[in-house]
Every structure is written in C-alpha cells, then in structure tokens.
C-alpha positions as CSV (number, residue, x, y, z in Angstrom):
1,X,114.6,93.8,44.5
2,X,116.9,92.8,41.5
3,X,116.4,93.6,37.6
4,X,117.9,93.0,34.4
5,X,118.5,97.0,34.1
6,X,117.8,99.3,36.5
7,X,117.3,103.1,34.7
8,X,118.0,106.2,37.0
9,X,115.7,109.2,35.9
10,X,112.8,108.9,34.1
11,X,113.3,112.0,31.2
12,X,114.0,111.7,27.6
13,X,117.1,109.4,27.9
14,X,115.7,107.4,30.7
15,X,112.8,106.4,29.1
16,X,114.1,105.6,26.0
17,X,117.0,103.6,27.3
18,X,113.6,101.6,29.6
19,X,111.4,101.2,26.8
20,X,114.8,99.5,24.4
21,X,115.5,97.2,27.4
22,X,112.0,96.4,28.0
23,X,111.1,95.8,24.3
24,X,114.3,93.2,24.1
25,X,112.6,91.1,26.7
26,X,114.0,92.5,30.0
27,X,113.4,93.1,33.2
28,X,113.7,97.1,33.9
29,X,113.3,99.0,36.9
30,X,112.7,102.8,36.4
31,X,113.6,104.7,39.2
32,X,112.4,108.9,39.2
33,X,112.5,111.1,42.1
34,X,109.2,112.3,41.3
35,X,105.8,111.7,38.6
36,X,106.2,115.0,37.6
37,X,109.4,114.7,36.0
38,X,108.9,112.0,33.9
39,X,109.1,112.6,30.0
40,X,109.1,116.5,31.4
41,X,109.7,119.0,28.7
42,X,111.2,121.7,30.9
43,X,112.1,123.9,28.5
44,X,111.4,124.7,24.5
45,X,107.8,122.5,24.2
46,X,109.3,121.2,20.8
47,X,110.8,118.3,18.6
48,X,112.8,118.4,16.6
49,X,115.3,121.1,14.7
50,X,117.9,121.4,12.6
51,X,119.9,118.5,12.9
52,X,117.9,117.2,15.6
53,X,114.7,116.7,13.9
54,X,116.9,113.8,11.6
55,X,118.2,112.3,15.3
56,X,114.2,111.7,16.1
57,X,114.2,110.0,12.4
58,X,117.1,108.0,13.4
59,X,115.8,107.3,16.8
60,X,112.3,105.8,15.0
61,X,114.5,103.9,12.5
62,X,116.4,102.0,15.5
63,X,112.9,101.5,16.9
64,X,113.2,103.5,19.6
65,X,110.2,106.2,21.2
66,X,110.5,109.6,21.0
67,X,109.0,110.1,17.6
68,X,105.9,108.2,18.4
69,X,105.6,110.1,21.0
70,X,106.1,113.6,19.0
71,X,103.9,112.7,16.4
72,X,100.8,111.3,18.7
73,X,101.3,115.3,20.6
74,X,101.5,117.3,17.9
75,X,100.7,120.5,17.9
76,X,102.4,121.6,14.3
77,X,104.8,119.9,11.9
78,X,107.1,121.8,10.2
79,X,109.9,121.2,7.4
80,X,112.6,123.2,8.0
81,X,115.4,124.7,5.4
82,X,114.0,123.8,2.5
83,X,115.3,126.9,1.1
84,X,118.6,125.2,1.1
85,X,120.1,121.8,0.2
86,X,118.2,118.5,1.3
87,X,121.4,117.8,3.1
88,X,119.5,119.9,6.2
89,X,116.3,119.6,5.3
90,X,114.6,118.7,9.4
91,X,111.3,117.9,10.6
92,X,110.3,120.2,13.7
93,X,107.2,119.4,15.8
94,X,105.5,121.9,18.3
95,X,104.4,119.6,20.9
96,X,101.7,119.2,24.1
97,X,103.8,118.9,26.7
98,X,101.2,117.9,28.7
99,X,99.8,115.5,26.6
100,X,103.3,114.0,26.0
101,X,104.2,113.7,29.6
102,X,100.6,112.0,29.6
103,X,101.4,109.5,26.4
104,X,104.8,108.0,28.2
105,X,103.0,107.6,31.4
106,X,100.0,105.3,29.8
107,X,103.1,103.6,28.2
108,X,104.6,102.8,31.4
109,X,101.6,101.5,32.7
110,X,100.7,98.9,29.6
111,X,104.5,98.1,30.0
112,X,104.6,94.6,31.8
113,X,108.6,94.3,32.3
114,X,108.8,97.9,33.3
115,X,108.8,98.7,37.2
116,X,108.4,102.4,37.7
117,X,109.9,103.6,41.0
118,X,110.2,106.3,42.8
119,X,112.8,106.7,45.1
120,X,116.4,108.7,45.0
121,X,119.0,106.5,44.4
122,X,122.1,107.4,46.7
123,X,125.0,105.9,45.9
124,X,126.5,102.3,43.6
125,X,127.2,99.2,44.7
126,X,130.7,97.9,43.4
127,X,131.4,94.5,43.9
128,X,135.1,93.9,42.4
129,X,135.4,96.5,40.6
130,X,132.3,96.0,38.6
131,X,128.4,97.8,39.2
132,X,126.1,95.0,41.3
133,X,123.1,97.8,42.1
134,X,122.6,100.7,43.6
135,X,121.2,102.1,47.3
136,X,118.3,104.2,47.4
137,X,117.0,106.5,50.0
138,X,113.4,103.8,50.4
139,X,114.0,100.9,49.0
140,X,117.1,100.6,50.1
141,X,119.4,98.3,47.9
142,X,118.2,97.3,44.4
143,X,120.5,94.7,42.5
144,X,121.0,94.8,38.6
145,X,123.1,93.2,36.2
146,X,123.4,96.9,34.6
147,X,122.5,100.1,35.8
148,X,121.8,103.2,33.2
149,X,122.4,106.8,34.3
150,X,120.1,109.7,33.0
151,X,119.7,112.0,35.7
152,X,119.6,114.9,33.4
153,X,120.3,118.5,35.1
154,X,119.3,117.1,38.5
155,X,123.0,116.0,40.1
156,X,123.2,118.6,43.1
157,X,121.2,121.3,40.7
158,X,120.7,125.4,42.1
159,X,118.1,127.4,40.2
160,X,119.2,131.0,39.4
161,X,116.4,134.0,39.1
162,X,118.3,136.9,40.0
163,X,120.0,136.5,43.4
164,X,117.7,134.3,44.0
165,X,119.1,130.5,44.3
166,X,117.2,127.4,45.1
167,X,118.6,124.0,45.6
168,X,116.0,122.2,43.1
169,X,115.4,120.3,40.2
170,X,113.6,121.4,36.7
171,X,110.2,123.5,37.5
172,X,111.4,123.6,41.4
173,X,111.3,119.7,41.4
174,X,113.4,118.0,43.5
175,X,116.9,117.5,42.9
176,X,119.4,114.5,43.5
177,X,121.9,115.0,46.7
178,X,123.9,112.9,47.2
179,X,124.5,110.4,43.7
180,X,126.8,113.7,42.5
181,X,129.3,113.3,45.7
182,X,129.4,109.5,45.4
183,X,130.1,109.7,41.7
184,X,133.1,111.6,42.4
185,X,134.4,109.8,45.3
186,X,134.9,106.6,43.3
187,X,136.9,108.0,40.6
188,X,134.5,110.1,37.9
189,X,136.1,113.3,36.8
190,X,132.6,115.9,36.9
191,X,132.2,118.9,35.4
192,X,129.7,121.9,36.0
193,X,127.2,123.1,33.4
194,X,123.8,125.6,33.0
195,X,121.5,125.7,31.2
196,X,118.3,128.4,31.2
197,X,114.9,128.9,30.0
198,X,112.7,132.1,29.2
199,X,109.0,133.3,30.8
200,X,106.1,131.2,29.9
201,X,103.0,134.3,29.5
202,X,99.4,134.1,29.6
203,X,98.1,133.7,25.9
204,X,95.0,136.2,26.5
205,X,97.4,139.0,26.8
206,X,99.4,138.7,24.0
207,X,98.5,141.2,21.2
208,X,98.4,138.8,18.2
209,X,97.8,141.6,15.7
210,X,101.3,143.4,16.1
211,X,103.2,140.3,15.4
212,X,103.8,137.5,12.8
213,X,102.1,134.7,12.3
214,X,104.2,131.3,12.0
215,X,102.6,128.2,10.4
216,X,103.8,124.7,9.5
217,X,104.3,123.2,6.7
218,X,101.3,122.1,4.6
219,X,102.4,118.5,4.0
220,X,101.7,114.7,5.6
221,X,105.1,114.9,7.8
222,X,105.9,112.6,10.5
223,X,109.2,111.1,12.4
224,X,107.9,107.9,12.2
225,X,108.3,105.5,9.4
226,X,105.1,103.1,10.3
227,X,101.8,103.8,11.8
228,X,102.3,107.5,10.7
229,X,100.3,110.4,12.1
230,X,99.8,113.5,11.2
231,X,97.8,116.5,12.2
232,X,95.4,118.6,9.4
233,X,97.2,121.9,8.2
234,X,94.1,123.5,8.9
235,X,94.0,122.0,13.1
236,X,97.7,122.6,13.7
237,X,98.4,125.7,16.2
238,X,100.0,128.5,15.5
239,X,103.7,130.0,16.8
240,X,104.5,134.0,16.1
241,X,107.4,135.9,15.7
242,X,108.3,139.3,17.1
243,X,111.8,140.9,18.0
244,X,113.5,142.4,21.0
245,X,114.5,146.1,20.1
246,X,116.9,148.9,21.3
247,X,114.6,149.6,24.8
248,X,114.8,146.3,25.1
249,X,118.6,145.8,24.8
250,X,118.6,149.0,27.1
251,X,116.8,147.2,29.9
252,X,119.5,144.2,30.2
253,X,122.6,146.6,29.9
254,X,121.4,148.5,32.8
255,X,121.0,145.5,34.5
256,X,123.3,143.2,33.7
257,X,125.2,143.3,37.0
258,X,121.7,141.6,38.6
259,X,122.0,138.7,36.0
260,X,122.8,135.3,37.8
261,X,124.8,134.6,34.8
262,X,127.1,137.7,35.2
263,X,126.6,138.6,39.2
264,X,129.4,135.6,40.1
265,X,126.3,133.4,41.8
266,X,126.6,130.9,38.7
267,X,130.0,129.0,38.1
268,X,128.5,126.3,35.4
269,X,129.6,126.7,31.9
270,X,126.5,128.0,29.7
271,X,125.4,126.8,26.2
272,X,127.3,128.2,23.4
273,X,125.1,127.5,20.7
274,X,122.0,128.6,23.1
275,X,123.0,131.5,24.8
276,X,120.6,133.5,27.2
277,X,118.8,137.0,26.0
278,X,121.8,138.4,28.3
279,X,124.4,136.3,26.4
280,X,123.1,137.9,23.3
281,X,123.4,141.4,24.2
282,X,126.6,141.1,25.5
283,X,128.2,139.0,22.8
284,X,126.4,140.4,19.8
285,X,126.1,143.7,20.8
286,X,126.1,144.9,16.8
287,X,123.1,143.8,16.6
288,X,119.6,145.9,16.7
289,X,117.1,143.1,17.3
290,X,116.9,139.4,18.1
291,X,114.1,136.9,17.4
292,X,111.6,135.7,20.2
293,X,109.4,133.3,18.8
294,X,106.0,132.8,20.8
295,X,105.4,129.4,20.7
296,X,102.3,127.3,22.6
297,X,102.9,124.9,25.3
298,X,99.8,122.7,25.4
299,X,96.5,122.2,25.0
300,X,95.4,122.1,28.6
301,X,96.9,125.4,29.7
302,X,96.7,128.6,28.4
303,X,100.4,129.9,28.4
304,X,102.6,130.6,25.4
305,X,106.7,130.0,25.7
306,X,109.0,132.6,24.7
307,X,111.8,130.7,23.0
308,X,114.9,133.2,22.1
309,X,114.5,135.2,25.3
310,X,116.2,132.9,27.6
311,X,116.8,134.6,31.1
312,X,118.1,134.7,34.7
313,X,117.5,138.5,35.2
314,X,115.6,138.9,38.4
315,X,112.0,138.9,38.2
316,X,111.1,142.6,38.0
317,X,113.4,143.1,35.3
318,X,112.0,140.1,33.4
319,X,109.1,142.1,33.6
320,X,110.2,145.2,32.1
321,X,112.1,143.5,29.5
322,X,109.2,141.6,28.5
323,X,107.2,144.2,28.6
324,X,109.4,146.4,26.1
325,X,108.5,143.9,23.2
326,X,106.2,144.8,20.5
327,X,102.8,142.7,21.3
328,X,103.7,141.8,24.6
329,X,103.5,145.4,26.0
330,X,100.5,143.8,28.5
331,X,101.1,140.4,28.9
332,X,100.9,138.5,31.8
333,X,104.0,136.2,33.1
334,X,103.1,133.3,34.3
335,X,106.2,131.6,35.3
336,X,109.9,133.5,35.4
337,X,112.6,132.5,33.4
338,X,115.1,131.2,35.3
339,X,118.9,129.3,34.8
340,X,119.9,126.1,36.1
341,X,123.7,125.0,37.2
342,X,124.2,121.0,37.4
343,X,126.9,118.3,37.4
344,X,127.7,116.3,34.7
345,X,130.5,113.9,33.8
346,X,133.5,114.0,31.5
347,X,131.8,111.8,28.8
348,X,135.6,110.8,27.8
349,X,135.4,108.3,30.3
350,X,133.3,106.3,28.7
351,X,133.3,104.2,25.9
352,X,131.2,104.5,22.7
353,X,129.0,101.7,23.9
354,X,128.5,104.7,26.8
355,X,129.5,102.2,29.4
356,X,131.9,103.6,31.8
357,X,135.6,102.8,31.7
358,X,136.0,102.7,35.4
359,X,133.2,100.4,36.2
360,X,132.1,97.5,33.8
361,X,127.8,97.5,34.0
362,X,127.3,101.1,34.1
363,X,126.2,102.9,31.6
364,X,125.7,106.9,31.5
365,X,123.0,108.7,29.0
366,X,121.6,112.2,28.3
367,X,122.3,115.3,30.0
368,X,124.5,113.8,32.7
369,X,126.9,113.2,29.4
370,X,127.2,116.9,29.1
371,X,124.7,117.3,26.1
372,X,122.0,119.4,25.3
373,X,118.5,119.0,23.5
374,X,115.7,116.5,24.2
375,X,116.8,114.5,21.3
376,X,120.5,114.3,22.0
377,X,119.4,112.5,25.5
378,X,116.8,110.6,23.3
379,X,119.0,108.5,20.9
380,X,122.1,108.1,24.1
381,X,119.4,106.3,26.3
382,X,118.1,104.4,23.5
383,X,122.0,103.4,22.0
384,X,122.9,102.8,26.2
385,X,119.5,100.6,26.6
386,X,120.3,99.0,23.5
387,X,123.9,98.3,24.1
388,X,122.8,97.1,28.1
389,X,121.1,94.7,26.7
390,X,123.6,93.0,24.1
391,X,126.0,93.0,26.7
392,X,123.3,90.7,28.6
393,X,123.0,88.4,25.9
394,X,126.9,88.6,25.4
395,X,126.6,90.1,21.8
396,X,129.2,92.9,21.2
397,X,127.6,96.4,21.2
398,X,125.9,98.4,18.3
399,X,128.2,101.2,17.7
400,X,127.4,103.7,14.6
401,X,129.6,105.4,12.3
402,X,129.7,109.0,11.7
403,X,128.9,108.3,8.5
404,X,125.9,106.1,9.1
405,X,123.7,108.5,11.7
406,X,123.7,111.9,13.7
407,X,124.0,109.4,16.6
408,X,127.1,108.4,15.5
409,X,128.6,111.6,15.5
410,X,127.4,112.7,19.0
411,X,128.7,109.5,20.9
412,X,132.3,109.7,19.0
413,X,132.4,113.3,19.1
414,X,131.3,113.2,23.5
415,X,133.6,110.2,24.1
416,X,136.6,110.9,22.0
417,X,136.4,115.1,22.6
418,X,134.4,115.5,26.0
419,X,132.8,118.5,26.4
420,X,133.4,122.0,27.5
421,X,129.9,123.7,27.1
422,X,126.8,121.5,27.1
423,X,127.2,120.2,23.3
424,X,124.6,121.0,21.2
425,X,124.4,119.0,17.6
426,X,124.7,120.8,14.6
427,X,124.5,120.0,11.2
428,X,128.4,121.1,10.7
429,X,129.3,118.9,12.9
430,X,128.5,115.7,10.4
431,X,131.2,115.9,7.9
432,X,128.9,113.2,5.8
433,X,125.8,115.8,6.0
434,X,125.0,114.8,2.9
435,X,124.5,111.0,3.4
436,X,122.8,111.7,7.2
437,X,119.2,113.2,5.8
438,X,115.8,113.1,6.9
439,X,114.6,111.6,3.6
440,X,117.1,108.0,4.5
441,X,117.8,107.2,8.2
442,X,115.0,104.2,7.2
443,X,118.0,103.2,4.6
444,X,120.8,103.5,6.9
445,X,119.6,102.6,10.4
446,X,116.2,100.2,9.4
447,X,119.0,97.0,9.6
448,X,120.3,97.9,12.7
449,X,116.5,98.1,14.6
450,X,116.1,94.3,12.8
451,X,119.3,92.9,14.0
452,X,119.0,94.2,17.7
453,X,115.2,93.2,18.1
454,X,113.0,96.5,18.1
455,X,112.1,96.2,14.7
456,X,109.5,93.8,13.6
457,X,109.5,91.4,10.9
458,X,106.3,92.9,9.6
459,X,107.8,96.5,9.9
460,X,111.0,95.0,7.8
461,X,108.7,93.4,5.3
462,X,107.0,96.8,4.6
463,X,110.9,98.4,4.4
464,X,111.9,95.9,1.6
465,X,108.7,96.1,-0.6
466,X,109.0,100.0,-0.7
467,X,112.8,99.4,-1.9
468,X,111.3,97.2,-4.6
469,X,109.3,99.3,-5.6
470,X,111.8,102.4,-5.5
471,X,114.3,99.9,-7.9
472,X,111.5,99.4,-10.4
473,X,111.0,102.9,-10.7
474,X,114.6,103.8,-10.7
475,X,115.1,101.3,-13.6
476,X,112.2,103.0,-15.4
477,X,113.3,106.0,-15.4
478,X,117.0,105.2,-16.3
479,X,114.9,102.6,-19.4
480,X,112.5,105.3,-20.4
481,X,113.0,108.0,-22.5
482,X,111.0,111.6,-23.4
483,X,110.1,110.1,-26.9
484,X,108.3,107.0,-25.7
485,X,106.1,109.5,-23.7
486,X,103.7,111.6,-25.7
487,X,102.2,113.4,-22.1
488,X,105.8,114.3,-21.4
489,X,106.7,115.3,-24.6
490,X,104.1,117.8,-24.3
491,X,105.2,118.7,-20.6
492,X,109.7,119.0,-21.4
493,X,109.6,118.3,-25.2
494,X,110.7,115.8,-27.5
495,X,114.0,114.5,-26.7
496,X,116.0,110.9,-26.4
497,X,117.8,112.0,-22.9
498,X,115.9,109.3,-20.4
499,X,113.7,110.4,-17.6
500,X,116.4,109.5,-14.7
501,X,118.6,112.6,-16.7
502,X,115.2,114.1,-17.3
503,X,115.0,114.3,-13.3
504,X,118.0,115.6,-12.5
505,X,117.1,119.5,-14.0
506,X,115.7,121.7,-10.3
507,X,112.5,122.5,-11.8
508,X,111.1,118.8,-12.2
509,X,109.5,117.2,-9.8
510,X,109.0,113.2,-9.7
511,X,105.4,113.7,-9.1
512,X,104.9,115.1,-12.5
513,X,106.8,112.4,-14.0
514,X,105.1,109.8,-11.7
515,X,101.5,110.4,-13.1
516,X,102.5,109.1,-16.2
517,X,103.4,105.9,-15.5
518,X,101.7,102.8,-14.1
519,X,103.8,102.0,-11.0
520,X,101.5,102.6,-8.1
521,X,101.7,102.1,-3.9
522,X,104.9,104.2,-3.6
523,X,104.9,106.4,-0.1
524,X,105.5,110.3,-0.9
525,X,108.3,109.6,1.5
526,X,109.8,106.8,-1.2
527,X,109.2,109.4,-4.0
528,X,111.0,112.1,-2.0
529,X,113.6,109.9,-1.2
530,X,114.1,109.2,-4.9
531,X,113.7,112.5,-6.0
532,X,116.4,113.6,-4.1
533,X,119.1,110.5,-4.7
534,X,118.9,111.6,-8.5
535,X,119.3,115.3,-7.8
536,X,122.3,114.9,-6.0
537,X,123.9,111.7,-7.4
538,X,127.3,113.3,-8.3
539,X,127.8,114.8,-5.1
540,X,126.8,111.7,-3.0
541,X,129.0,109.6,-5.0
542,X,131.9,112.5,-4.1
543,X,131.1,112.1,-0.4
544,X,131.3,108.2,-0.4
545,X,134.8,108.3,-2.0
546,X,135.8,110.6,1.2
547,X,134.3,107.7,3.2
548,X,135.7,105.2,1.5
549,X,139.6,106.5,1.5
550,X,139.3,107.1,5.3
551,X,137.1,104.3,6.7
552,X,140.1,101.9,6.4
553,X,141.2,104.1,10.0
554,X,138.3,102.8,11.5
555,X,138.7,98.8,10.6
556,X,142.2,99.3,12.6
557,X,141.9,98.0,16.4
558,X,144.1,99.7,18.4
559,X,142.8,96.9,21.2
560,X,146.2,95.5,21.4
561,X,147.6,98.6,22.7
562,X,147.6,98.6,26.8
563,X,149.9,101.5,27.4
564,X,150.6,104.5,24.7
565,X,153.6,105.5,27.0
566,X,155.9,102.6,25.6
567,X,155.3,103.7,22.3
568,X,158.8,106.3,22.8
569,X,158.1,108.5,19.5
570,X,154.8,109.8,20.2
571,X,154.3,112.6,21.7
572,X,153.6,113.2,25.8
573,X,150.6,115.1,24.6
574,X,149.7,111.8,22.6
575,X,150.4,109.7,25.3
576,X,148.4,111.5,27.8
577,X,145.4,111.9,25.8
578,X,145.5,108.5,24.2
579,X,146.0,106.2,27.4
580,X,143.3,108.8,29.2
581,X,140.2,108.3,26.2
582,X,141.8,104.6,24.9
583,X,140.6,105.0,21.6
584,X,139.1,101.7,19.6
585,X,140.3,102.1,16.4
586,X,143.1,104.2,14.3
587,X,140.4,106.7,13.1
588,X,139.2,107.2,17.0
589,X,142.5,108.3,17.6
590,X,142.8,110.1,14.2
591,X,139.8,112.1,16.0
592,X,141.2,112.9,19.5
593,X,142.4,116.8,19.3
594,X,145.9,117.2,19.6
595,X,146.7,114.3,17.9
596,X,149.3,114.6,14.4
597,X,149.7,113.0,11.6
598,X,152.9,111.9,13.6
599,X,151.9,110.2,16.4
600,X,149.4,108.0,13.9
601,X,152.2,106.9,11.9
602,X,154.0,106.1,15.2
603,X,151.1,104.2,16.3
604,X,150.8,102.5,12.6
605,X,154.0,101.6,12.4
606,X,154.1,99.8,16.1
607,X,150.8,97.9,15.1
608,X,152.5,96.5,11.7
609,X,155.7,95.9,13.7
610,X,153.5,93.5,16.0
C-alpha cells in the first residue's frame, strides 16, 4: 500500500489535515484505531469559544472542515462578548455529537481519494534520514511520500477515576502502544500531559425549574462564509446554568486526598486555563461558588454534559458532589468524569510548516503538539495537510503571520515557545486582537484558501462582488451627508458631517442608515463588517503602525545562520535556545523567551557583516 499522505488518527486534526490533502488532488490514507473515534467529541459537545470560535472562521476561510461540520450539527449558535469590544466578539455552537461524528463519516465515504483504515500504526520507516512510511500492526508497512501525526491524547494514554487507572484511549477506546516508545527512541524529546472531563447525567432527572435558563443568540450566525446554515431561534436547544456551593466545596476538601489529580497516581501536567472542579477549589479557594453549565450532548441520547465540573474524584464522591448542586439533587450519572494522562511532543522541534526538524516528510498536528481544544487541533491538521501537500508539488509552505490569523499565533507561539501545560488559545495571546475578528478572517485568509486550491473560483467570485459592494457603500457614506437626506434628517438632525462620521457615534447602527439608500444585496455579515471598520477606524489604524514598525523582523532570514555558537557575543542562553528552535526569521527569534535586545543586535550585526 503506498499514498501521497498517509494521516495517523482520525479526530479533529486528522481529518482536517485528510480532507486538505484530499481536496488538493491526493491520494490519502486515513489510518484510526477504531470507528468510534473518528471526529469523536470526547469532551465539551461544543464549537467554538472565545478565541476559538474566530479559529473555526479562519479554518472555513482557508477552506478547510470543521465549520461545515458545526453548522450542519447545530444544536445552538451563540455570539459571545458582545458586551465588550468587537475585538472578542466569537461565535459558539452547541453541537450533536453524534450527528457530527455521523456527518464526517458520510464525508469519508463520498471521498474518492480518501482510504480510511483501521489499523495501529507501530513504528516509522526512515530511509536516510527522511520518513518513507510507517509499519502497522495489520497491514503491515504502508509507504508515503508524507506521513501526518494526530494521535491526539492516545500515545500510551491511562484513564484516572479515583484510584482507578485504565490503560485506554478517550471513552475507554483503545489507546496506541507502542508509536509513543518508537517516537522517542529516534530522537523526539516527549512530554506528559492530562487532560479531564466531568459526568455526563440523565436529562429526566435534572430539575430544570431551580436553575437558569441559557439561550443563543437570536440572529442568522454561522462559521461558514458560503452555503450558510443556520438553525431557527425558536428550534435551537437549550444549556442552563447553576453553581457549585459551600457543601459542595466541602465534599472535594474532604476528599481531595482520593483525587487522581492530587493522590500521586497522575504525573501529566494539567490544563491551566481548564483546571478540574478540584483545581478550582484548591487554587481559588476565596471563592464561594463556581459555574457548572448543563449543556446537551445530542439529539439521539438523552444525557446532558456538565461543563465547569471537571473531575477525577472517585465515583462515589462524584456522586455526592453532584448531588450537592442546586437542581441536580436527583439526577442520575450516566457516565463518571474521569482524567486522562498522554504523551505528547515538544512542538519546538518542529518547524512552523509543523514538519519535524529531525525527519524531513513528517509532519505532527493537534493534541500530540501539546494543545488543547477541538479547534486548535482543527486549523494545525488543516495548516499540516495544507503545507504536506505544497511540499508535494515543491511550492514553499503557507505560513501565517500573527498578525494575519489566530492560526498564526498558535503555530509560532507552539514552535518558537513549546509548551508546558497543554496550551489553550486565548484572546490575550494575539497582540493584533483587534485586526484577528470574527467579522474578517474572509478578508484576511479568503486569498490564501484561493492560492493553495480549497477555495473555488466561484466561492472567490462571490468574495470580490461583496467587497464591491462594501466600497460603493463605503464611498457613499464618506460622499453623503445628513442634509441630502430628509429621512435622516428626521432620524440624527440636520447637519453637514457625512454619514461615514455620522456612523462612527455607538448608538447608530448601519442598518438604520442602510434603509435609506438604494444599494441592495449586501450580506448582514458585509454590513457588520462595515459597521465595525468605521467604529473602530482610529484604533485599527494605531494597531497597523505597531505592525508595520516591527514586521520588518520578520522579512529578516536568519537561514544563513547554521550554528548560533560562532556568533561569540551572544549569550550561552541564546545560543542554546536559538541553535535548539532554529528560528526563520529575526522576529522568530525576537519571540524565543530568554532572548535580549542584545543577542538581536548581535545577530543583526553578523547578518549585515555577511
């Protein structure tokens, strides 16, 4: 058996880095350990987030699949923080995970240059130094001009209830063996991580009246840019909100000691910025209550997930603690919350095409990189897939700015800062927040999808004559002012400041202005997108001069520079880090913690000497 790529797991990076491959006219094998895992949605059944929700934007504007997916299993939509700046405004989607797992697999089937397989791949075949293909456990050995990891939390995983520990996968699937070993005896530094997730209940026995009632958002919001979809307000499900209490807090002090997390069992490194209800108590013991949103998990079944209450107390306990929560006095648990240690790699030692550094042909994406979230795997198997495949056609790889997408900022900060803790994006992590929104990863990332292949002509064509469209108005507005305008004259009063001014007060809204005027066919997304360029034109225009005085680090190549040790005046720190994560350009380096103002100058001032 031989392929263009060959994929190893089949969750959210794994098929996204298939489907890119596939779409570019390749031949992809897809090897899983099991059906059940594919496209699972172990934990939170969700898409989406702050931060995250723009990521599935981005990944949709590249072309990729996870917000076609989202959007066709939606259970709600919902806009997030619009209390606050449109800088963090994010799209959230309550998803059928059942249903989704369902979607990707009738994808896979109409796929013709996708193989799915499912086998355990053992170990790599190097062939001078450089990836040939892989040996399974069945098929024995598969050849490939690239091979993508995306084994996700399955590298020699234990699952944790209590004392309790099961060498398993996700939902007591199976787990790899012997891939982890292997990885390590050629050369890969791995690291150990956990992760956890809370009971799943029995809807019937919730007590819906004690607790609050959490809608979506009563708009047409999708991730996708075409073919959009969207769900009635009035047919979306519900989530509720309650809150653990003082009893509650009780119940895990007394039994801390039983906790995987704090009995010694687990030696993985937990989520920081998703700590278990444990975590919590411990490390914010000031406070009285935390929130425990009860969210549902699919159509098909009749359980609700507990997101917030994240636990590997054993199972009597979880019980109890469950139990203590105002409307979930009776409910039944259906499955136990439980954590989950795995290996990962050092994600410095690769580079930001995520190929490895050690082997030329392999690629790594997703959990294995030492990430968090469903949509941080998402966009790294779709950038890997996408960047496996120019390397096919010998085209140099697709590598985005932090200042042109989310995506950008997770790969530099995995490959230039590794990981400690599994890395979770968050919207302080973008230092160009602003220009990263929902409203525009069409406007920064459309071009890209176009020049790689997985956006269509037609889908480009549609792009261009809504930017049209958005000029024209823009030009109107800026051409136009109250006076000419009797219905507005009415509405703001007479004056000679022009509309685009006119828009820029909080309480107008382009739609009121819109009305008035004769251009027609604009999306609500266009008009939003408008809307908020002219709120926040001064601030924009601040950000890009930030971008513009320091992108001139990033157009300096530091490919000339083999060994950092014969550059004498920097220092060993410097050296060290900088020969072990070989940054690509000055403002890589400028990146790497630990390195001075100093040791760029030195490096500066041996490039000019060249």
């Amino acid at each position: 058996m031989s392929y263009d790529v060959l994929v190893i797991g089949a969750g959210h990076a794994g098929l996204e880095a298939a489907f890119a491959c596939s779409h570019l006219k390749l031949k992809v094998g897809l090897i899983t350990l099991s059906k059940d895992s594919i496209a699972l949605v172990p934990c939170n059944p969700s898409v989406g987030g702050p931060a995250k929700g723009i990521v599935t934007r981005e990944i949709d504007a590249l072309g990729g699949m996870q917000g076609k997916a989202a959007d066709a299993c939606q259970l709600q939509m919902k806009l997030l923080n619009t209390s606050k700046g449109a800088g963090v405004w994010a799209l959230r989607a309550q998803i059928d995970k059942i249903a989704y797992q369902k979607w990707f697999m009738t994808e896979i089937q109409k796929d013709r240059n996708i193989d799915l397989i499912i086998d355990e791949v053992k170990s790599l075949i190097i062939k001078n130094n450089k990836l040939i293909g892989v040996h399974c456990s069945t098929h024995k050995t598969i050849i490939a001009k690239k091979v993508i990891i995306t084994s996700g939390t399955y590298l020699n995983a234990i699952t944790h209830i209590g004392n309790q520990m099961k060498q398993e996968g996700p939902q007591s699937l199976k787990r790899s063996d012997g891939l982890s070993q292997h990885l390590k005896d050629i050369g890969f530094n791995l690291i150990r991580l956990k992760t956890g997730t809370p009971p799943r209940v029995l809807k019937n026995t919730i007590n819906f009246k004690l607790i609050a009632k959490e809608p979506g958002t009563n708009q047409k919001l999708s991730f996708q840019h075409f073919n959009q979809h969207y769900v009635p307000f009035n047919k979306q499900e519900l989530c509720y909100l309650t809150y653990t209490n003082q009893k509650t807090h009780k119940i895990i002090q007394d039994n801390i000691h039983l906790s995987a997390m704090y009995s010694g069992n687990i030696k993985g490194v937990g989520p920081r910025y998703c700590p278990s209800i444990e975590d919590k108590i411990v490390r914010f013991a000031d406070k009285p209550r935390h929130q425990v949103f009860i969210e549902p998990e699919s159509n098909s079944i009749d359980t609700m997930y507990l997101q917030g209450l994240s636990t590997s107390l054993p199972k009597g306990v979880q019980d109890e603690l469950v139990h203590s929560i105002k409307g979930l006095e009776k409910t039944k648990i259906m499955k136990y919350g439980y954590a989950i240690e795995y290996d990962a790699i050092n994600p410095i030692q690769l580079w930001p095409s995520l190929e490895s550094k050690l082997y030329p042909n392999l690629y790594f994406a997703g959990q294995v990189n030492g990430t968090s979230g469903y949509e941080e795997a998402a966009c790294q198997g779709l950038m890997a897939g996408i960047n496996a495949s120019l390397s096919i056609k010998k085209k140099k790889p697709l590598i985005l700015k932090r200042n042109e997408a989310y995506i950008g900022v997770l790969i530099d900060d995995l490959v230039t800062k590794g990981v400690n803790d599994p890395y979770r994006l968050l919207t302080s992590r973008a230092e160009y927040r602003l220009l990263l929104r929902n409203d525009n990863a069409d406007d920064r990332l459309l071009k890209y999808g176009k020049q790689v292949g997985l956006i269509s002509n037609v889908q480009y064509k549609i792009y261009k004559s809504q930017l049209k469209l958005i000029s024209s108005l823009i030009t109107y507005l800026k051409n136009t002012t109250l006076k000419s305008n009797k219905q507005l004259i009415k509405q703001y009063g007479n004056s000679s400041h022009n509309l685009y001014s006119l828009l820029k007060r909080p309480e107008v809204k382009l739609m009121d202005i819109v009305k008035f005027t004769k251009l027609k066919n604009l999306t609500n997304d266009s008009i939003s997108k408008i809307e908020i360029n002219v709120k926040f034109d001064g601030y924009i225009k601040h950000q890009q001069k930030f971008i513009d005085r320091f992108e001139k680090y990033d157009d300096i190549s530091l490919s000339s520079i083999k060994d950092y040790g014969k550059l004498k005046n920097l220092s060993l720190e410097a050296r060290d880090k900088l020969n072990r994560i070989k940054p690509l350009t000055l403002g890589q380096a400028k990146r790497v913690s630990g390195i001075g103002l100093t040791d760029l100058m030195v490096i500066k001032y041996f490039l000019d000497k060249r």
